[in-house]
C-alpha positions in Angstrom: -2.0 24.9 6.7 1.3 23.0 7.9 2.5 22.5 4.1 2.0 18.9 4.7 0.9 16.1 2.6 -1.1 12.7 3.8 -0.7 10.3 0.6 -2.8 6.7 1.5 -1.3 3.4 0.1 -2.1 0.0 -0.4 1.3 -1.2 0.7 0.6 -5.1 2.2 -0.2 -6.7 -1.2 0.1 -6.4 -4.9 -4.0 -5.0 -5.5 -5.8 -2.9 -3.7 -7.8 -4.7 -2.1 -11.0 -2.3 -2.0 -10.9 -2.7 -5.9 -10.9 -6.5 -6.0 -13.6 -6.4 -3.6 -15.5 -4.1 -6.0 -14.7 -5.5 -9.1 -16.2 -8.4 -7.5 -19.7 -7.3 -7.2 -18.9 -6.2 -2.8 -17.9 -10.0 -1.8 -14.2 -10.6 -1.1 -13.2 -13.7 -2.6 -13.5 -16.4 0.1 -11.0 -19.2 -2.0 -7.8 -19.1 -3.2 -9.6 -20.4 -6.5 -11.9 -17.5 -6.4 -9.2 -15.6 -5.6 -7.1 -16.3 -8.8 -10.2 -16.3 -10.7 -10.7 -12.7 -9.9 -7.2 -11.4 -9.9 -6.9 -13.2 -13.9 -10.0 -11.0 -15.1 -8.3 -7.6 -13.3 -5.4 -8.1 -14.7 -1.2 -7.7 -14.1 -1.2 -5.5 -10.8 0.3 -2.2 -10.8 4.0 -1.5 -11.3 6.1 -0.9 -8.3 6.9 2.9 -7.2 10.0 3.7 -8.7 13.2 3.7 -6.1 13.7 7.2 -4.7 16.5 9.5 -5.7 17.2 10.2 -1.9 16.2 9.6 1.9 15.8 12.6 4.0 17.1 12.0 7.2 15.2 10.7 10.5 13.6 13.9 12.3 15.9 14.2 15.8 14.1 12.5 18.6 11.8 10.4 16.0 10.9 6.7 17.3 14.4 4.6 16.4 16.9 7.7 16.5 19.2 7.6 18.9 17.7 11.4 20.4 14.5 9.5 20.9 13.0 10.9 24.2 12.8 8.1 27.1 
């Protein structure tokens, strides 16, 4: 309705996390050995977004600008 879009990403480590978890039969790895163990049968993780072309700029009053409301 508002022309906007919600896009969800991992964004705190280099595999999703839910798909480790799965690809592990449900159990998150519990070691750093089981850990590597699991990430060497996934596979190389994903390559990076590429760099955007260009930044909008901050929405006046958004958290950070200086028209942020007190």
């Amino acid at each position: 309705q508002a022309g906007v879009e919600v896009v969800g990403r991992v964004g705190h480590t280099l595999y999703d996390t839910d798909m480790l978890v799965a690809r592990n039969g449900g159990k998150p790895p519990l070691t750093m050995q089981a850990f590597t163990k699991l990430v060497d049968k996934v596979g190389a993780p994903a390559a990076p977004l590429p760099i955007p072309a260009t930044i909008p700029p901050p929405t006046p009053g958004a958290p950070g600008t200086e028209e942020e409301a007190v």
